[in-house]
C-alpha positions as CSV (number, residue, x, y, z in Angstrom):
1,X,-56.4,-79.1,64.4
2,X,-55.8,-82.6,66.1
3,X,-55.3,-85.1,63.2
4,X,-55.8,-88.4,64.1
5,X,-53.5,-91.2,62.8
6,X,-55.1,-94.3,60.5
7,X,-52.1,-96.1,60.0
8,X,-52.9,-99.7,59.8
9,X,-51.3,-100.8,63.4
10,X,-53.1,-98.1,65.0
11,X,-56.2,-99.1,63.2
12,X,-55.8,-102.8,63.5
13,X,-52.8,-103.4,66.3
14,X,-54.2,-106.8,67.1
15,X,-52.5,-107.6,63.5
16,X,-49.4,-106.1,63.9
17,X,-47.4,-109.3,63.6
18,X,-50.0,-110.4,60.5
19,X,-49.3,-106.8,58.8
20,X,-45.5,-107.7,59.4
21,X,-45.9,-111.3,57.7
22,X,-47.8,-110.0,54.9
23,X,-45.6,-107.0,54.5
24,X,-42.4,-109.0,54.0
25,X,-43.9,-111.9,51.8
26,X,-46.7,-110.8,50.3
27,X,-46.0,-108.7,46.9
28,X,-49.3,-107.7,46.5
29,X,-50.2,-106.9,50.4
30,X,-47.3,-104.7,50.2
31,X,-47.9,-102.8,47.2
32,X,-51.6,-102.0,48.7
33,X,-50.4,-101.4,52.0
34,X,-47.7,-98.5,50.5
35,X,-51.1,-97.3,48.6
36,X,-53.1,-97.3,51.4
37,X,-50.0,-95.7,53.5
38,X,-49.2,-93.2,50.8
39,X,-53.1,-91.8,50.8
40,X,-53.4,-91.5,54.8
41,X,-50.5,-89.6,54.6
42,X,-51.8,-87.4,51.6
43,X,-55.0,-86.7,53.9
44,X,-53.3,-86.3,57.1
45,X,-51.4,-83.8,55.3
46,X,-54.2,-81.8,53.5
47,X,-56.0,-81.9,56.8
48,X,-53.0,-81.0,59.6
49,X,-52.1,-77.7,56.8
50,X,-55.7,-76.6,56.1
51,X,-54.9,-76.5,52.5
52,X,-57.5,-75.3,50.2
53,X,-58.7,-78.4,48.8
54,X,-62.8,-79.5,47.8
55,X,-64.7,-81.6,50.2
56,X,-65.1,-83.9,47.7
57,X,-61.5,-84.0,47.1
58,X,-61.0,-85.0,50.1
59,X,-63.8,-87.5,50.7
60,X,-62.6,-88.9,47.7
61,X,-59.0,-89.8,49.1
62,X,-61.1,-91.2,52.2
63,X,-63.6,-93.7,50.4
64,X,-60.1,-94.9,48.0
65,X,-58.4,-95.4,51.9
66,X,-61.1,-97.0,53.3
67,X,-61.7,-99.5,50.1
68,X,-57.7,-100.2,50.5
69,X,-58.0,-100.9,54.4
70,X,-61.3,-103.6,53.4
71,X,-59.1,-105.2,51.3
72,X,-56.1,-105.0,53.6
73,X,-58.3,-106.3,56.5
74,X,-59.7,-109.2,54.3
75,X,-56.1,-110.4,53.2
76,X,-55.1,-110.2,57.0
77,X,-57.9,-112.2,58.4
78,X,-57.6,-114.7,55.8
C-alpha cells in the first residue's frame, strides 16, 4: 500500500519557515504540532501494516488530525 505523507511541510511547504518560527517560540503551536505529528504517524502506521483496526477507528484519528492541522493552519496564517 502507498501511504502518503501529511506531515505539515508536505501539507503546507509554503509555511515551512512559519512552522519553524512557531515551532521554536510558540509553546502552544508546539505542543499541537507534536499532537498533530504523533497522530499522522499513528495512522500512517495502522495504514502502511494493515493492522486490524475499525473504520471508525481510523476515521476517528483522521477528523482529530484534520481538526489539529485547522488549528495549526489558523495559528500560521495569523
Amino acid at each position: 500500500m502507498d501511504i502518503e505523507h501529511h506531515d505539515l511541510a508536505h501539507e503546507f511547504p509554503e509555511l515551512k519557515e512559519q512552522i519553524h518560527v512557531l515551532k521554536t517560540q510558540d509553546a502552544h503551536f508546539r505542543k499541537q504540532f507534536e499532537r498533530y505529528d504523533t497522530v499522522t504517524t499513528d495512522i500512517e502506521r495502522l495504514e502502511k501494516e494493515d493492522l486490524p483496526v475499525s473504520d471508525p477507528t481510523i476515521e476517528e484519528k483522521k477528523k482529530e488530525r484534520l481538526a489539529l492541522k485547522d488549528e495549526l493552519y489558523k495559528m500560521l496564517t495569523h
